[in-house]
C-alpha positions in Angstrom: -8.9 3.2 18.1 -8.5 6.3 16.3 -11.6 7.2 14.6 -12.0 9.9 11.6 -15.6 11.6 12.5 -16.4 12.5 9.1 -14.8 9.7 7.4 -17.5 6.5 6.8 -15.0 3.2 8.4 -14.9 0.3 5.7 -15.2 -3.4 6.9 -12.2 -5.7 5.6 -13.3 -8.5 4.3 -14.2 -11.4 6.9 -12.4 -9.3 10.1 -13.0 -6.9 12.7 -11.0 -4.4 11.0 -12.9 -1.1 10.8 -10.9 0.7 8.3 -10.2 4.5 6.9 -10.3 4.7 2.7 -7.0 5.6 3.1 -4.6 4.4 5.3 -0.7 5.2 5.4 2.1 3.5 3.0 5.3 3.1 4.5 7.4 2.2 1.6 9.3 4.8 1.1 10.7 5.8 4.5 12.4 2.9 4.7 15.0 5.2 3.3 17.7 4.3 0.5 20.7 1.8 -0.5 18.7 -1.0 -1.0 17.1 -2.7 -4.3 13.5 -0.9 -4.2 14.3 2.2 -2.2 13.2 5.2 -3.0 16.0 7.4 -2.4 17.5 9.2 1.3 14.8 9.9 3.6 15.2 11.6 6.9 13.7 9.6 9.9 12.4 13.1 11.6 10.0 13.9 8.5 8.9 10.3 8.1 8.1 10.0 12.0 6.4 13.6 11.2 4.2 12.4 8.4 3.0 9.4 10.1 1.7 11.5 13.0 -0.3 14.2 10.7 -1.4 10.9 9.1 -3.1 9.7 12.7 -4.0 13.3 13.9 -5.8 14.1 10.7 -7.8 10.8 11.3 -6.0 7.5 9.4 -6.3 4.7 11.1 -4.1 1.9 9.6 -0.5 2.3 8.9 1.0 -0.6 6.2 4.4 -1.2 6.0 6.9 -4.8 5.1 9.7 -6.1 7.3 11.6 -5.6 3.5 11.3 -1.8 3.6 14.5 -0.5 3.9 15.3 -4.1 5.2 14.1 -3.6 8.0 14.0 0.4 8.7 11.0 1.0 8.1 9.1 -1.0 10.5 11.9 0.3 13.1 10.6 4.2 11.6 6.8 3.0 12.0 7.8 1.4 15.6 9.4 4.9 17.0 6.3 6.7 15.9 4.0 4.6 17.6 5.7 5.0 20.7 5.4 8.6 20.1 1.6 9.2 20.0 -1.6 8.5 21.8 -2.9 7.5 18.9 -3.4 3.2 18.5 -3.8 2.7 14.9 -4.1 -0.5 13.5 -0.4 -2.2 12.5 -0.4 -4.1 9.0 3.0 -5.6 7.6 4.2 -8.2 5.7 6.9 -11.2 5.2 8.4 -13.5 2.6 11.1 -11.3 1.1 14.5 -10.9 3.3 17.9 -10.4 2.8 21.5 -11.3 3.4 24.2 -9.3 4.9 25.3 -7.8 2.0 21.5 -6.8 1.7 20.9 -8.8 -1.2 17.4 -10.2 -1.4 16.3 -13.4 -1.6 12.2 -14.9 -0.6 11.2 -17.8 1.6 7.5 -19.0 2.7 9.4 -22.0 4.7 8.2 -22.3 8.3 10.9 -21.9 9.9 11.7 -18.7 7.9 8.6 -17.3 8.5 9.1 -17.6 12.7 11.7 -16.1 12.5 10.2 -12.8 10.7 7.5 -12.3 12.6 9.5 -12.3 15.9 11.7 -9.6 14.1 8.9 -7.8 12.9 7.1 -7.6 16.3 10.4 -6.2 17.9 10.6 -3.4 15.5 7.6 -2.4 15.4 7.3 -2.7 19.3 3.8 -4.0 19.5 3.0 -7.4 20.8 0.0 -8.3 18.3 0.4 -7.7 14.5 -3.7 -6.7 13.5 -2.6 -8.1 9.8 0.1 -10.3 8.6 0.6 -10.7 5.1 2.5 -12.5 2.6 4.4 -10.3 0.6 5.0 -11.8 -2.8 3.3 -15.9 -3.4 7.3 -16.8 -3.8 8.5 -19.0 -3.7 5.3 -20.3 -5.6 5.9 -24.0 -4.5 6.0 -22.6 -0.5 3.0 -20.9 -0.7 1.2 -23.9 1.1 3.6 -24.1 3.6 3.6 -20.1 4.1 -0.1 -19.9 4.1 -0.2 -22.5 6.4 2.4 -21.2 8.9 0.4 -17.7 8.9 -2.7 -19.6 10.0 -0.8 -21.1 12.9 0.7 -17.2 14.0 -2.9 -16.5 14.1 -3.9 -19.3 16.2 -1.0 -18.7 18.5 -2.4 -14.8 18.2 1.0 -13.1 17.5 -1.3 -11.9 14.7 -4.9 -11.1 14.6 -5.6 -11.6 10.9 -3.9 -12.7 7.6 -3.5 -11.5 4.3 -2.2 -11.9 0.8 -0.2 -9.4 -1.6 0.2 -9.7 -5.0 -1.5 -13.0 -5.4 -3.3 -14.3 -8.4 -6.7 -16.1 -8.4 -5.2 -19.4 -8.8 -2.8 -18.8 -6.0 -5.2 -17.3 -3.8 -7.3 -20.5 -4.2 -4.8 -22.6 -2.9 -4.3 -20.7 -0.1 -8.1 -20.8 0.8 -7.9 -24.6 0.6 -5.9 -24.0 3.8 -7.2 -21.2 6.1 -9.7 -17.9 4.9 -8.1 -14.9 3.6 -9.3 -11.9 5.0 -7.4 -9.9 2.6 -5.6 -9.0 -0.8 -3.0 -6.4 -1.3 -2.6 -5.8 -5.0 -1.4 -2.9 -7.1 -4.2 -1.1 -8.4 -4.6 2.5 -10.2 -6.1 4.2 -13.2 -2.9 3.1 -15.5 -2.8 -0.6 -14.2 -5.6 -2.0 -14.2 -5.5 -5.3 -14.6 -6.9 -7.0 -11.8 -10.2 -5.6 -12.6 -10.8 -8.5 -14.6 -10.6 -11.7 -12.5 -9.1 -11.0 -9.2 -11.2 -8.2 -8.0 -14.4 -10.4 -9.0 -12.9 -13.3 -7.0 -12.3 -11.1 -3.9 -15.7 -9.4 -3.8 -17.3 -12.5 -4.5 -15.5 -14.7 -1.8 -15.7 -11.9 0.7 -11.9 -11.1 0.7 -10.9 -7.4 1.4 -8.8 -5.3 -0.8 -6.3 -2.3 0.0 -4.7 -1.7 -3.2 -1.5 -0.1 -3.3 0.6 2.9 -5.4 -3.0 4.5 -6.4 -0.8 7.1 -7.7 1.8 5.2 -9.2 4.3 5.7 -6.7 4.1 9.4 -7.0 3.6 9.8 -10.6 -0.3 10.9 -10.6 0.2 13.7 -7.7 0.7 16.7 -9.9 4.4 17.2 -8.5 5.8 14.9 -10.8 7.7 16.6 -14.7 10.2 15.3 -17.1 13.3 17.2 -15.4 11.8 15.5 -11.9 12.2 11.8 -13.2 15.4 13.0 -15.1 17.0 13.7 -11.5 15.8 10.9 -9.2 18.7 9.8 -7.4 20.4 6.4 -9.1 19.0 4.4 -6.3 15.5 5.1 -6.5 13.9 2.2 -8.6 11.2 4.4 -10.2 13.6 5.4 -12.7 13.4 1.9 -14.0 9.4 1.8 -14.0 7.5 1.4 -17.1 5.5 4.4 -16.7 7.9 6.9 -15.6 9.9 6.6 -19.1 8.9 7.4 -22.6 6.7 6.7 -24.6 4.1 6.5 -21.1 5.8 9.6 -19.1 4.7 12.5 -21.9 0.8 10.8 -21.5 1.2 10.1 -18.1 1.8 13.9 -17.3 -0.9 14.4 -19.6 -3.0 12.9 -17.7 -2.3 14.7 -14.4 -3.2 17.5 -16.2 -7.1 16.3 -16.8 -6.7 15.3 -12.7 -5.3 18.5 -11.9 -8.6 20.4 -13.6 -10.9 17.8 -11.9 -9.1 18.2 -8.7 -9.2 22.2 -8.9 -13.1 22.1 -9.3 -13.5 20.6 -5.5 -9.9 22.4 -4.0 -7.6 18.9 -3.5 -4.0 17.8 -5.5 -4.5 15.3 -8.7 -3.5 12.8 -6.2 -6.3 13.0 -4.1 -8.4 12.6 -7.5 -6.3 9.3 -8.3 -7.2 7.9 -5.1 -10.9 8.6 -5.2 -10.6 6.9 -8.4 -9.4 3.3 -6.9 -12.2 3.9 -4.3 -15.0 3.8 -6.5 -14.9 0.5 -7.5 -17.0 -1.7 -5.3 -13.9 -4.8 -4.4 -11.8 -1.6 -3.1 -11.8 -1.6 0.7 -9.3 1.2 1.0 -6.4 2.7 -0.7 -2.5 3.0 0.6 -1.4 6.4 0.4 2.2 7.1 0.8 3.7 10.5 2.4 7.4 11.1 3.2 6.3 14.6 5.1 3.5 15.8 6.7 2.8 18.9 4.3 2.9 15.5 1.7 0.3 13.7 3.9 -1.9 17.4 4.5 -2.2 17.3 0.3 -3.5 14.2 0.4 -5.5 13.9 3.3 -8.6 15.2 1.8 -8.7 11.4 0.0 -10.6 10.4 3.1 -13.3 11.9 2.1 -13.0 13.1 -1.3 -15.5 10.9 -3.9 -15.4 11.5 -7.5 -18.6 11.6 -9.6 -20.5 10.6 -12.7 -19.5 13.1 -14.6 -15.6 13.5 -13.5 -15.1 9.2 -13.8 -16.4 9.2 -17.7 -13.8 12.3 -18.4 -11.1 10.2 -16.9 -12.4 7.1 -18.7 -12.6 9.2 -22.0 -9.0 10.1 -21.9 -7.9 6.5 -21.2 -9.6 4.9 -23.8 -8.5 8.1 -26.4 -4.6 8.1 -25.0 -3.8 4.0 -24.8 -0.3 3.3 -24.4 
C-alpha cells in the first residue's frame, strides 16, 4: 500500500481502509460525448495524472463504471497496470446505458451482477476495496441493490460497500439490511446542505464520508473566469450548473478571489484552500480531488497536507454569510 509519509491516514468508517485526505476523482477522464462528460480528454494526460497522483503519495483512486460509460474505469485500469504503486480501487454501479449511450439506472440483482463483472474487467483487478451505489434509484430497488452489494461482499468480489448521494432516510433502509461503511455525497463551501442531517447521521452511526466536487467541479481552483465558462465545449454539463451561470458565477469568482489571498499566505492554488475547507469538518473522512493532468494534480497536491485555521475559516464564513446567493 502506498503510504504518504507526511500525510496523517484517515480510518473509513467501520473498514480497514487507511485513507489519504485526498484521494483521486476520476470523473472527468472518462472523456466526452456522453450526458455528464466533461469535454475531450486525452487518455496519455489522464494516465499521467493518475501516476503523479500515486507518486506524490494518494492512495485511493474513485471512479464509476458510468464515467465515460465505461472509459474511465478502462483509463484507471491501464494506469494501474502501469505502476508499482497498489492503491486502493473505489467505484460505483446503478447507472448504465444503452447502445445509443442513453442512460437509464437499475439496483435489480441481476443488473447489478452483471456490473460488477464488467467493472472488475476494466479495471483489471480481481477485488474491488469499495463498491458503491451510485445514485439510491431506482428508490423502490434500493433494498434489493443494497442487498445484492452485501452478497458481492460475502462472495468477496468486493471488500466493502458504500453509498452515494443517499439521504438519511434511504441510508436507514439500507442499514436495516447490511452496515454501511460509507457515504459519498457532494459536499463544498457553496453546497452545503448535508451539514444538517446527513453528516450528523454518518458521524454518529460510524459511517465514513468522502465528499465529492470540493471545488465545484473546477469552479473554486482560481483557473476558472467568465470568458472560461463562456467557451466550455457544448458537451460539457457544467455549462448547465447552477453555479457556473449568473447571478452565482460573478460571486462565485468573487469568492476565489478571498481563496486566492488565503491560499497565497501559505504558497498553494484556491483549490487547495477549498479542499482544506471540506476537511475541517469532523464527519469528512477525505476529499475527492479531480485532475485531468499531472501539473493539475502537482497544484493540488499540497491538499494532503494543507489545514486551514481559525482565523482563515471565519474570513471564509464572513464572506458567505455577507455574499448569499
Amino acid at each position: 500500500m502506498t503510504t504518504a509519509s507526511a500525510t496523517a491516514l484517515r480510518t473509513l468508517g467501520n473498514s480497514d481502509l487507511q485513507l489519504t485526505p485526498i484521494g483521486f476523482g476520476a470523473w472527468a477522464i472518462g472523456g466526452g460525448n456522453w450526458e455528464f462528460a466533461w469535454g475531450a480528454q486525452d487518455d496519455k494526460e489522464s494516465i499521467g495524472a493518475i501516476h503523479r497522483a500515486l507518486d506524490l503519495g494518494v492512495n485511493w483512486i474513485d471512479t464509476a463504471a458510468i464515467y465515460g460509460l465505461g472509459h474511465s474505469e478502462e483509463v484507471v485500469g491501464r494506469a494501474l497496470k502501469a505502476t508499482s504503486h497498489k492503491p486502493y480501487v473505489f467505484t460505483k454501479c446503478s447507472m448504465r446505458w444503452h447502445a445509443d449511450r442513453s442512460i437509464y439506472r437499475s439496483l435489480r440483482a441481476a443488473s447489478l451482477a452483471e456490473e460488477i463483472e464488467s467493472s472488475l474487467r476494466r479495471l483489471g483487478v480481481e477485488t474491488i476495496d469499495l463498491y458503491q451505489i451510485h445514485w439510491p434509484m431506482p428508490e423502490e430497488e434500493i433494498e434489493e441493490g443494497w442487498e445484492t452489494l452485501a452478497k458481492l461482499r460475502e462472495q468477496g468480489k468486493v471488500r466493502w460497500i458504500g453509498v452515494s448521494n443517499f439521504n438519511v432516510e434511504q441510508m436507514k433502509r439500507a442499514r436495516k439490511i447490511a452496515p454501511i461503511t460509507s457515504l459519498q455525497p457532494p459536499y463544498s463551501m457553496l453546497r452545503r446542505a448535508i451539514e444538517a442531517e446527513i453528516l450528523p447521521f454518518a458521524q454518529a452511526n460510524n459511517i465514513g464520508v468522502i465528499n465529492y466536487s470540493p471545488m465545484v467541479s473546477g469552479l473554486l481552483t482560481g483557473k476558472m473566469t467568465a470568458e472560461r465558462v463562456a467557451a466550455m465545449p457544448a458537451d460539457d454539463w457544467r455549462r448547465r450548473g447552477i453555479e457556473f451561470n449568473e447571478p452565482r458565477l460573478s460571486r462565485n469568482l468573487k469568492l476565489v478571489e478571498l481563496l486566492r489571498e488565503i491560499g497565497a499566505g501559505h504558497g498553494v492554488q484556491p483549490g487547495v484552500v477549498a479542499v482544506a475547507w471540506t476537511l475541517r469538518h469532523p464527519a469528512i473522512t477525505a476529499a475527492i480531488v479531480g485532475g485531468r493532468s499531472a501539473a493539475q494534480v502537482e497544484g493540488l497536491a499540497p491538499a494532503l497536507s494543507f489545514r486551514l485555521g481559525d482565523e482563515e475559516f471565519s474570513r471564509i464564513h464572513e464572506f458567505l454569510t455577507e455574499n448569499p446567493v
